[in-house]
Residue frames as qw, qx, qy, qz and C-alpha x, y, z in Angstrom:
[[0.808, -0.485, 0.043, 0.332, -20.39, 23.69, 7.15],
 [0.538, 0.195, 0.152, 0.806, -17.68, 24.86, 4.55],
 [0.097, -0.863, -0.449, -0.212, -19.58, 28.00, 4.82],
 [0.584, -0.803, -0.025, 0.112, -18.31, 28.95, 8.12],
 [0.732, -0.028, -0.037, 0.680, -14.31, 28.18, 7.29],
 [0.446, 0.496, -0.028, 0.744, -14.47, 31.92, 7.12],
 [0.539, -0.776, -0.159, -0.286, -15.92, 32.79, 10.04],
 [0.852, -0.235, -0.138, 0.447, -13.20, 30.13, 12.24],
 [0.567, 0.104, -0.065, 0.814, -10.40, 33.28, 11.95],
 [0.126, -0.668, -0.128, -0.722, -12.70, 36.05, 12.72],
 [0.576, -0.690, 0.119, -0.421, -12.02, 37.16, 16.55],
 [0.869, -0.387, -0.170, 0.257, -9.30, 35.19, 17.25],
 [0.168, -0.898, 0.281, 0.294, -5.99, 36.89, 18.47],
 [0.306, 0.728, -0.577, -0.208, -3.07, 36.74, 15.91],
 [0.153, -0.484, 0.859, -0.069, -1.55, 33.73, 17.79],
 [0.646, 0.157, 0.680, -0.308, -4.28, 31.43, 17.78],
 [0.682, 0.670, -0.114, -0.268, -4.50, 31.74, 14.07],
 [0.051, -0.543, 0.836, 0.053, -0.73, 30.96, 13.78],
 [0.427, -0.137, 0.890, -0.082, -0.96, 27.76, 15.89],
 [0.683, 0.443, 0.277, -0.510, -4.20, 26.94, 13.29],
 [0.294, 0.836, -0.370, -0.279, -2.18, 27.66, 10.49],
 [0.209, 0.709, -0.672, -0.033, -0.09, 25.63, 11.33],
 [0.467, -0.139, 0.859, -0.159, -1.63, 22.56, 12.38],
 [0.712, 0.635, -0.027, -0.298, -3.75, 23.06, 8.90],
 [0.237, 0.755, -0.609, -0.049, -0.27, 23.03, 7.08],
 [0.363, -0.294, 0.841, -0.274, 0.83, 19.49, 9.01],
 [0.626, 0.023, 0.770, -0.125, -1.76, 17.89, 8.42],
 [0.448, 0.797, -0.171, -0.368, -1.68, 18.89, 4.69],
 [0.333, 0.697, -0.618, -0.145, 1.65, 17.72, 4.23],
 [0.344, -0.171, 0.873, -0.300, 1.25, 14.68, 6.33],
 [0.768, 0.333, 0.506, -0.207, -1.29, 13.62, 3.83],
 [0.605, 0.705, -0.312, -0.196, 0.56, 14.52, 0.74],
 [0.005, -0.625, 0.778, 0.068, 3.21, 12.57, 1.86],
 [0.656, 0.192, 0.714, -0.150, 1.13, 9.23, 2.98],
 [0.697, 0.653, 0.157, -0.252, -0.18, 9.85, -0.82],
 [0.227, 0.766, -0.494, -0.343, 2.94, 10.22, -2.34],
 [0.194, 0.425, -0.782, -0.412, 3.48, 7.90, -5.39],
 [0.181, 0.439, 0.880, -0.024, 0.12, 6.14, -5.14],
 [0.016, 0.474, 0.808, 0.349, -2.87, 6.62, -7.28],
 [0.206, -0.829, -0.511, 0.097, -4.46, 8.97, -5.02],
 [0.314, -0.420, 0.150, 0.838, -1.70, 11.82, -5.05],
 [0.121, 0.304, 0.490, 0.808, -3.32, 12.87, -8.67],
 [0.327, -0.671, -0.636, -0.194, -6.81, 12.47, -7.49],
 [0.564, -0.114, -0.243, 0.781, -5.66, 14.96, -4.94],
 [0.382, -0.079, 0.293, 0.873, -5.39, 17.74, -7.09],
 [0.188, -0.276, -0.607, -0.721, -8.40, 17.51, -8.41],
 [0.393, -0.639, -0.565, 0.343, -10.32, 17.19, -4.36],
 [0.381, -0.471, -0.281, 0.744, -8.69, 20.22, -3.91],
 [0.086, -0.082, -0.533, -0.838, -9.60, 22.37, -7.04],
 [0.453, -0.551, -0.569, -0.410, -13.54, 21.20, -6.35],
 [0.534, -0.302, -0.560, 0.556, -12.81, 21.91, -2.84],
 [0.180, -0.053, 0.175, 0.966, -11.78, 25.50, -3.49],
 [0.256, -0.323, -0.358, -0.838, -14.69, 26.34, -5.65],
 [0.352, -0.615, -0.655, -0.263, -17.22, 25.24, -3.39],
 [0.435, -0.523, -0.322, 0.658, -15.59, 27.11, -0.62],
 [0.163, -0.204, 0.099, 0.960, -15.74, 30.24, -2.57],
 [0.237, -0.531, -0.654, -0.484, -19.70, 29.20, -4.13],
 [0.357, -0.674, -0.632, 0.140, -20.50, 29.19, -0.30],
 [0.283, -0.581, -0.396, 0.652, -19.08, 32.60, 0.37],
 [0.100, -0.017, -0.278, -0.955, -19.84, 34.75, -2.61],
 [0.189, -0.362, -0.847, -0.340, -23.12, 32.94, -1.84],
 [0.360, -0.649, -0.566, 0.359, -23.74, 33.86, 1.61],
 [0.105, -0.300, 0.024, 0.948, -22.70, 37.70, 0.54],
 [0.292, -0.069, -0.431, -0.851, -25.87, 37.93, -1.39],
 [0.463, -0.113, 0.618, -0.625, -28.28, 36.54, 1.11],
 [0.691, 0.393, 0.602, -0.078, -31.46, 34.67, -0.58],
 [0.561, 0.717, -0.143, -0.388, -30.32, 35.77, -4.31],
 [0.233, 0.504, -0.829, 0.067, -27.57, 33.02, -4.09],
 [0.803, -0.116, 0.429, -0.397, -30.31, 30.62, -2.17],
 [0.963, 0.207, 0.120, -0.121, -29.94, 28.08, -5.47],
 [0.487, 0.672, -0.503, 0.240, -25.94, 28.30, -5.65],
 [0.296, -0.533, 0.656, -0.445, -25.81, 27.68, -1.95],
 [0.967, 0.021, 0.133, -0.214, -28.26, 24.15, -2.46],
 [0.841, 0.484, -0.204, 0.133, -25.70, 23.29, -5.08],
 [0.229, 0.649, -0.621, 0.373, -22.47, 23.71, -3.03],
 [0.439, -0.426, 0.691, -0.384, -23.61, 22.38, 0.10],
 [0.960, 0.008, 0.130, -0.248, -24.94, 19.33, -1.98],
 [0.637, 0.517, -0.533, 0.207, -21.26, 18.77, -3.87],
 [0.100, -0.603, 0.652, -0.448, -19.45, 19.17, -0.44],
 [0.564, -0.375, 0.626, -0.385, -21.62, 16.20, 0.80],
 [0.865, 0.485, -0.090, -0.095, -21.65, 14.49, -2.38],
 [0.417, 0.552, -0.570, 0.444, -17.12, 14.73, -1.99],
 [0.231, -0.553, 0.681, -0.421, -16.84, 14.02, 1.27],
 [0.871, 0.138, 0.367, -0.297, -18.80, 10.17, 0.37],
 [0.761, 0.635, -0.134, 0.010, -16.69, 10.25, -2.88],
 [0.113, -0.847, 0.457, -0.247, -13.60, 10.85, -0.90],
 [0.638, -0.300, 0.665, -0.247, -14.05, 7.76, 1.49],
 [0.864, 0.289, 0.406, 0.064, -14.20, 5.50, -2.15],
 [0.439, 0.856, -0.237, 0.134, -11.88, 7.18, -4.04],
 [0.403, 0.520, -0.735, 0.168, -9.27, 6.46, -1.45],
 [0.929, -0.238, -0.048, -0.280, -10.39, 3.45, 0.08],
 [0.895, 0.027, -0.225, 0.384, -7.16, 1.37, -0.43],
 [0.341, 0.495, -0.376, 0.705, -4.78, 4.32, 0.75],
 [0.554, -0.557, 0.324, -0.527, -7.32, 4.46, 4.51],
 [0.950, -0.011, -0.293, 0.108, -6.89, 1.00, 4.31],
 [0.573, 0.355, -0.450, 0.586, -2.93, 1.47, 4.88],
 [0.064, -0.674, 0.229, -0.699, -3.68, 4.38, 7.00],
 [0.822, -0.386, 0.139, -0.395, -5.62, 1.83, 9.55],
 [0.914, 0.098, -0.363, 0.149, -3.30, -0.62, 9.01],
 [0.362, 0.619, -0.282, 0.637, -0.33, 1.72, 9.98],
 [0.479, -0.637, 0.167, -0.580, -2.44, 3.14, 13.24],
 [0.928, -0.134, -0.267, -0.223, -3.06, -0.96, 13.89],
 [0.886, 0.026, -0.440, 0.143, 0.27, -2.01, 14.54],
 [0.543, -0.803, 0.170, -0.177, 1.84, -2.20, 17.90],
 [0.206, -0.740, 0.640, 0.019, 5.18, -2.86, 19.77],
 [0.577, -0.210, 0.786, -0.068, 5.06, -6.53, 20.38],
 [0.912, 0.382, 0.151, 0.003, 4.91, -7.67, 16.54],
 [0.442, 0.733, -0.517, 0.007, 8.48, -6.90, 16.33],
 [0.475, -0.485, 0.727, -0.105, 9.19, -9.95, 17.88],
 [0.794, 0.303, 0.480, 0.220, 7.77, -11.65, 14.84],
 [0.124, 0.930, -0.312, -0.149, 9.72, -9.12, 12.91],
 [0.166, -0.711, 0.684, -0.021, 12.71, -10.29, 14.47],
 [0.733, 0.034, 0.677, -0.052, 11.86, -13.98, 13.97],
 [0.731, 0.629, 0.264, 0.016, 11.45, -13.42, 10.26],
 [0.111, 0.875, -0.469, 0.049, 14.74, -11.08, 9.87],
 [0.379, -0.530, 0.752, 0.093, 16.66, -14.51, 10.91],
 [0.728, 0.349, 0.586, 0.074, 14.96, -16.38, 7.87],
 [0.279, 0.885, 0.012, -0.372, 16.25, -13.89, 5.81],
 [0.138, -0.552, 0.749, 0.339, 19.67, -15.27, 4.78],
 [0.486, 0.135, 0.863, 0.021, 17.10, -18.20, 3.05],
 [0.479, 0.794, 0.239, -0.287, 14.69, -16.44, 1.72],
 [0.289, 0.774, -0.416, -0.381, 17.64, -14.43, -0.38],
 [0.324, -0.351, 0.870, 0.119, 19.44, -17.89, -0.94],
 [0.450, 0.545, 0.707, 0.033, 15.93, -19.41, -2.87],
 [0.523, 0.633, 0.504, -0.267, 15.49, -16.75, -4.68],
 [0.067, -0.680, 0.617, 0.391, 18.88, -16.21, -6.20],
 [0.365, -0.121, 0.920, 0.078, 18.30, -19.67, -7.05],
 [0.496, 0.619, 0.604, -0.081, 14.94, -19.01, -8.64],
 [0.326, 0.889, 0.016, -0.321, 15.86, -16.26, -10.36],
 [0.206, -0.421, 0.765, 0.442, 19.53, -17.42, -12.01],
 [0.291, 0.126, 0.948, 0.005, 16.58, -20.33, -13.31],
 [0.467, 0.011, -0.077, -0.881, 13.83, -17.64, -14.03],
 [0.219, -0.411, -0.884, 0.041, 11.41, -20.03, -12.14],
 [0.183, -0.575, -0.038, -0.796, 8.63, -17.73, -11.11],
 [0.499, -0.226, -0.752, 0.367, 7.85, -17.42, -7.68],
 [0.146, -0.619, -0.059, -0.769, 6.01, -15.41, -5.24],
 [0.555, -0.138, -0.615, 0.542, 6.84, -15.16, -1.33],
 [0.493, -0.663, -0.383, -0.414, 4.34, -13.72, 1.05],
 [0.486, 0.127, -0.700, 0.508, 5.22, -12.30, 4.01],
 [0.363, -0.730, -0.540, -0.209, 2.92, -11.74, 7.04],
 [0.003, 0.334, -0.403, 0.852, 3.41, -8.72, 9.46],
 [0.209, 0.138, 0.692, -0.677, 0.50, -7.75, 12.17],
 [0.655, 0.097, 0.048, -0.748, -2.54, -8.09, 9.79],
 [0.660, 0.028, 0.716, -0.227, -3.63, -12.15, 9.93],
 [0.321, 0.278, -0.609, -0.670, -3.34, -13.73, 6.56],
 [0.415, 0.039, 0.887, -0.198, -5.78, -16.79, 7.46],
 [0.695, 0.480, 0.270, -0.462, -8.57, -15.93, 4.94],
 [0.526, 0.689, -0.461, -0.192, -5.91, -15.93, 1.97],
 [0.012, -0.423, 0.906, -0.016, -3.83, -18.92, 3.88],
 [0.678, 0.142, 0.561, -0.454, -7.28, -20.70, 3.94],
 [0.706, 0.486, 0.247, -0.453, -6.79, -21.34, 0.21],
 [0.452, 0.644, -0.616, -0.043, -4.01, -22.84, -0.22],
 [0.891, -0.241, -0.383, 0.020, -2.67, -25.92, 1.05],
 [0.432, -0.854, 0.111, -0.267, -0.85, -26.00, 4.73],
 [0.558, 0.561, -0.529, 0.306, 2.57, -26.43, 5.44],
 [0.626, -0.772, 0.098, -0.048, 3.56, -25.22, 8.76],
 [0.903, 0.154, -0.102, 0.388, 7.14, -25.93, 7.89],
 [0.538, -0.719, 0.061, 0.436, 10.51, -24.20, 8.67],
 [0.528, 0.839, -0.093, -0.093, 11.38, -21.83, 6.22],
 [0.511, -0.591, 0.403, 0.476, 14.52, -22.79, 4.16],
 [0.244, 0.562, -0.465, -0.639, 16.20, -22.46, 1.06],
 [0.174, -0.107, 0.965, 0.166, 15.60, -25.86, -0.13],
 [0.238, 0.528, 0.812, -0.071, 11.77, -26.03, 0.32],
 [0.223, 0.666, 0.003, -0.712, 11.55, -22.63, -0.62],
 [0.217, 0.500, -0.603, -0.582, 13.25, -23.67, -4.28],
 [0.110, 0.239, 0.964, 0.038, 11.28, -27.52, -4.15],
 [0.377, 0.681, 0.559, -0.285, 7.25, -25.78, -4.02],
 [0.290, 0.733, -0.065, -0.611, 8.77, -23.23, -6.82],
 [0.235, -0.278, 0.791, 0.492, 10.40, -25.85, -9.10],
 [0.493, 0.229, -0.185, -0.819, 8.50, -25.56, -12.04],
 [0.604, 0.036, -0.770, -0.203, 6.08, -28.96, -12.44],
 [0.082, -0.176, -0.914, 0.357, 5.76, -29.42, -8.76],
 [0.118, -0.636, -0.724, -0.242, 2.24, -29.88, -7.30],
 [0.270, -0.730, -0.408, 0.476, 2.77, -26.42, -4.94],
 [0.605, -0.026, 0.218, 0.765, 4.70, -24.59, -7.90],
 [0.052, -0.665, -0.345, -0.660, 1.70, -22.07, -8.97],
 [0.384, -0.904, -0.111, -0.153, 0.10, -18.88, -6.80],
 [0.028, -0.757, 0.435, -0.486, 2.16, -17.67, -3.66],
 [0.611, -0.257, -0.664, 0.346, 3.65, -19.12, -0.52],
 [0.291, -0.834, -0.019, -0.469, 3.11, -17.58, 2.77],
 [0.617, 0.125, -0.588, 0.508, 5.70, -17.08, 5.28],
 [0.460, -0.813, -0.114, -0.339, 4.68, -16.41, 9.40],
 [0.599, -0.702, 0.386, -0.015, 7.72, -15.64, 11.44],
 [0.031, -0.677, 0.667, 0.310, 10.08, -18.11, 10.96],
 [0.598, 0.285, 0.725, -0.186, 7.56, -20.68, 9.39],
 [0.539, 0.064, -0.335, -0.770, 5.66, -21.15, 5.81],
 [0.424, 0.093, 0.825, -0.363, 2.52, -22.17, 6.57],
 [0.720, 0.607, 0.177, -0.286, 0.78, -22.30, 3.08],
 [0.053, 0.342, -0.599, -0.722, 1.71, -22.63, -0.70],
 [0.026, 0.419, 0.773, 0.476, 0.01, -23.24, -4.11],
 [0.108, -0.510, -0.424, 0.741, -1.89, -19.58, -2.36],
 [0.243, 0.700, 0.391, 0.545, -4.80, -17.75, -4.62],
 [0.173, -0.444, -0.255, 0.841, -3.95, -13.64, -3.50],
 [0.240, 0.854, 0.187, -0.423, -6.62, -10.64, -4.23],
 [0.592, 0.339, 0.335, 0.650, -5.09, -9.15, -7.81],
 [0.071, -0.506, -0.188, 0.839, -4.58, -5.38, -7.62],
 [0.480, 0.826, 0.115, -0.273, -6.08, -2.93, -10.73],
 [0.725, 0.206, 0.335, 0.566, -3.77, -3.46, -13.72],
 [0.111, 0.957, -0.008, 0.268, -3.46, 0.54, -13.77],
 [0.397, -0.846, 0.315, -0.168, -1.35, 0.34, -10.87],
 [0.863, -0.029, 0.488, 0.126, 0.65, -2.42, -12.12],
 [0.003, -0.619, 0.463, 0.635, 2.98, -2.00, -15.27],
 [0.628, 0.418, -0.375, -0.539, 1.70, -3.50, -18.70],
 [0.564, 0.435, -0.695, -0.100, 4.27, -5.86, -19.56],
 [0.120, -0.315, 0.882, -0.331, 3.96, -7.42, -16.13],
 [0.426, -0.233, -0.829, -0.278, 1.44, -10.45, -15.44],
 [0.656, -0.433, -0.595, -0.168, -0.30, -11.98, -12.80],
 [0.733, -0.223, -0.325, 0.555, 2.08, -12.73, -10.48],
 [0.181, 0.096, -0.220, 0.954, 2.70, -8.54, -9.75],
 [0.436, -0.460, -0.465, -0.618, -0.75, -8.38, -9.85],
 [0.768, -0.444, -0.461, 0.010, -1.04, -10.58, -6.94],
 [0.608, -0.160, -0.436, 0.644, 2.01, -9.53, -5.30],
 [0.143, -0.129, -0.095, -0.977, 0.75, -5.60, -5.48],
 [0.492, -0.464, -0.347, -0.650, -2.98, -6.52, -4.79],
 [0.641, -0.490, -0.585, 0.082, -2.29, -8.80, -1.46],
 [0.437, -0.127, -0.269, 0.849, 0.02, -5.63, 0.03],
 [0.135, -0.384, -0.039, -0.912, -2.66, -3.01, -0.74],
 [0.720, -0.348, -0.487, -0.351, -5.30, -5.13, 1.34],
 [0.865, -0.382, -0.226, 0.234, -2.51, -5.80, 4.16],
 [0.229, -0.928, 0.286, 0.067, 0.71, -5.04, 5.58],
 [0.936, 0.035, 0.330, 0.120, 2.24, -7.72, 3.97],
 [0.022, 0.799, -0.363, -0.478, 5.30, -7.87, 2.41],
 [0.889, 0.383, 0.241, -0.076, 5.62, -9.83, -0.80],
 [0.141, -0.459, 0.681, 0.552, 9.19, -10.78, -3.07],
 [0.797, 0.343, 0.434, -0.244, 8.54, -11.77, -6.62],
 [0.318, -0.270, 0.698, 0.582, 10.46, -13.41, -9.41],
 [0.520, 0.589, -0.124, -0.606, 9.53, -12.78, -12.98],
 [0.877, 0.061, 0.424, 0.215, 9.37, -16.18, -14.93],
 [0.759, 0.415, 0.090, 0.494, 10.73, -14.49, -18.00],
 [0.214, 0.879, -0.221, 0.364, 13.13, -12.23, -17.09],
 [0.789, -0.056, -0.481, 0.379, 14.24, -13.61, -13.54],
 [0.193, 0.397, -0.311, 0.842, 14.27, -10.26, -11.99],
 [0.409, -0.407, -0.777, 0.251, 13.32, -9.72, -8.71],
 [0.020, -0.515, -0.067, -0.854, 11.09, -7.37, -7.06],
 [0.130, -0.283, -0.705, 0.638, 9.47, -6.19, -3.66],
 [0.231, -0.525, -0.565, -0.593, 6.11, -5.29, -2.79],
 [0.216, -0.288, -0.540, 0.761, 5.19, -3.06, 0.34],
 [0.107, 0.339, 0.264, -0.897, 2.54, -0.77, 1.03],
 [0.602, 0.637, 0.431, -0.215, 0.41, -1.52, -2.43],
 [0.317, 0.905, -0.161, -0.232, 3.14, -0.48, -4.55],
 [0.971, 0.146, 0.077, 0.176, 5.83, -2.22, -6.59],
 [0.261, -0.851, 0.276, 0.362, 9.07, -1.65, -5.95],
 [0.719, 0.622, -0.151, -0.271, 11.80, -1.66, -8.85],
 [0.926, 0.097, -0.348, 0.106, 14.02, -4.80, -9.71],
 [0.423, -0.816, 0.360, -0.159, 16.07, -5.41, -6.89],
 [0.312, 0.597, -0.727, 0.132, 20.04, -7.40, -6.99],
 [0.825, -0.343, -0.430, -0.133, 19.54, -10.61, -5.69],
 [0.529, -0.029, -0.437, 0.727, 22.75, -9.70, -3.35],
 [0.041, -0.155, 0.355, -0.921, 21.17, -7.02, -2.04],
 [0.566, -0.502, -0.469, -0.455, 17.82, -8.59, -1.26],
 [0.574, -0.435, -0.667, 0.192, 18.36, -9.44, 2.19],
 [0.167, 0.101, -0.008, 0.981, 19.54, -5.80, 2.55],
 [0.303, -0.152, -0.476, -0.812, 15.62, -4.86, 1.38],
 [0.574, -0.327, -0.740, -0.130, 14.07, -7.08, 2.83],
 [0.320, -0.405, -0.556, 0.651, 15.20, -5.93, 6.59],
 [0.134, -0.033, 0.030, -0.990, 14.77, -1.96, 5.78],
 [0.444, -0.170, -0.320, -0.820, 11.11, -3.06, 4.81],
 [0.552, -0.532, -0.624, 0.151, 10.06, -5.34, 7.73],
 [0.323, -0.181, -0.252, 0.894, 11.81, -2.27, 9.98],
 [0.061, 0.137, -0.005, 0.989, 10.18, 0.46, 8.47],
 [0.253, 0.297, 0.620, -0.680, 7.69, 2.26, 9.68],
 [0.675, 0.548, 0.210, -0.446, 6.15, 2.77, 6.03],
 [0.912, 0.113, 0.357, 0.169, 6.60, 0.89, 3.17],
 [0.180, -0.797, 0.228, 0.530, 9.78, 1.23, 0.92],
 [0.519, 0.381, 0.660, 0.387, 8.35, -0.34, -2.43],
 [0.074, 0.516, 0.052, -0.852, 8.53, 2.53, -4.66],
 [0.684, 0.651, 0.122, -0.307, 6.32, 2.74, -7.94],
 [0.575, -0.368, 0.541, 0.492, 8.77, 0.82, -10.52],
 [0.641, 0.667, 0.364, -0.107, 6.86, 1.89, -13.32],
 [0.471, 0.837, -0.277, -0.017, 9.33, 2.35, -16.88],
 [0.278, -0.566, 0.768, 0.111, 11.63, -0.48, -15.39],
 [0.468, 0.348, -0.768, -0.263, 12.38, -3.48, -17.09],
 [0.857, -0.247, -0.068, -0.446, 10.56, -6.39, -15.99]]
């Protein structure tokens, strides 16, 4: 198949190349960007580089007819060997991609339902953090947390600052794992979430980023977490941890990243926990 990529431009007229060109180019940059500051953006580098050579095995191959017969085996086996490696390599980043495709108009009405719980949310966790109580706040979008709310214990309650700062107070019986908030509801707490790869995850942090970083690569979910020892607060979006954020300006954060169309946790790696 890679074979051929030179053929595709022989015999066409000038323009038709262009438009090619340029829808090549697009979707290039339209993946570098989806990639950008996740895990896969290196890997990348290195797709393309094996890419390359095999595209150039197959055509210095095919210029020497059968005397290149056991170079050609060997390219066309890599090419389908990478294009299997590809689909595991970035597993969590198609995730997103499907996630992204997934969602439609009519969840911004739970959007909007959650944006008016917002003035709580930031209200608890000022509170938790002034306290450095740790705390981790789960927020559902259009993918269904039920498997992950299955394992915790059910609320169904009306999100406010109070209960928010009662399941985190350290000693109660809901005070460990995550809560989960749907709309203007939490229906869970005392929540076990997926844990992400401690690569993708600074050292010095624990669990608790773990979790909040592993339940957002898996979902669209958006996740706040407080750092028992330090008290700083941070956002999770997209699989990626964003860096400590002013409790005055959470609710700020919080909207941009229900709103946006992609997430606006950015890799917080070399910040202070």
């Amino acid at each position: 198949m890679l074979e051929r990529l030179g053929q595709l431009f022989r015999g066409n007229e000038p323009v038709a190349i262009a438009v090619e060109l340029a829808v090549i180019w697009l979707a290039v940059f339209l993946v570098l960007r989806f990639l950008r500051g996740t895990r896969g953006a290196g890997v990348l580098k290195g797709v393309i580089v094996v890419l390359a050579a095999i595209i150039l095995s197959l055509r210095f191959a095919g210029s020497g007819a059968d005397t290149f017969a056991r170079l050609r085996y060997v390219a066309e086996a890599l090419a389908g060997t990478l294009a299997i490696a590809l689909v595991v390599i970035f597993q969590p980043e198609l995730r997103q991609a499907l996630i992204r495709l997934g969602r439609s108009r009519w969840l911004a009405g739970r959007d909007r339902r959650f944006t008016e719980t917002v003035p709580a949310i930031e209200e608890a966790v000022g509170f938790l953090s002034r306290n450095q109580f740790g705390a981790l706040i789960v927020i559902e979008r259009s993918v269904p947390l039920g498997e992950v709310v299955s394992s915790g214990v059910p609320l169904d309650s009306l999100v406010s600052a109070r209960l928010l700062e009662s399941i985190f107070w350290p000693n109660s019986p809901l005070h460990d794992l995550a809560v989960v908030v749907s709309g203007d509801r939490v229906v869970a707490a005392n929540v076990q979430l997926p844990l992400a790869d401690p690569e993708n995850v600074p050292p010095r942090l624990g669990s608790r980023h773990l979790a909040a970083v592993g339940i957002t690569e898996e979902t669209d979910a958006i996740v706040v977490v407080v750092s028992e020892q330090t008290g700083a607060v941070r956002i999770a979006a997209g699989g990626r941890l964003g860096e400590p954020v002013p409790v005055e300006g959470l609710a700020e954060e919080l909207r941009r990243a229900i709103t946006a169309e992609e997430p606006t946790a950015a890799a917080g790696e070399g910040q202070s926990a």
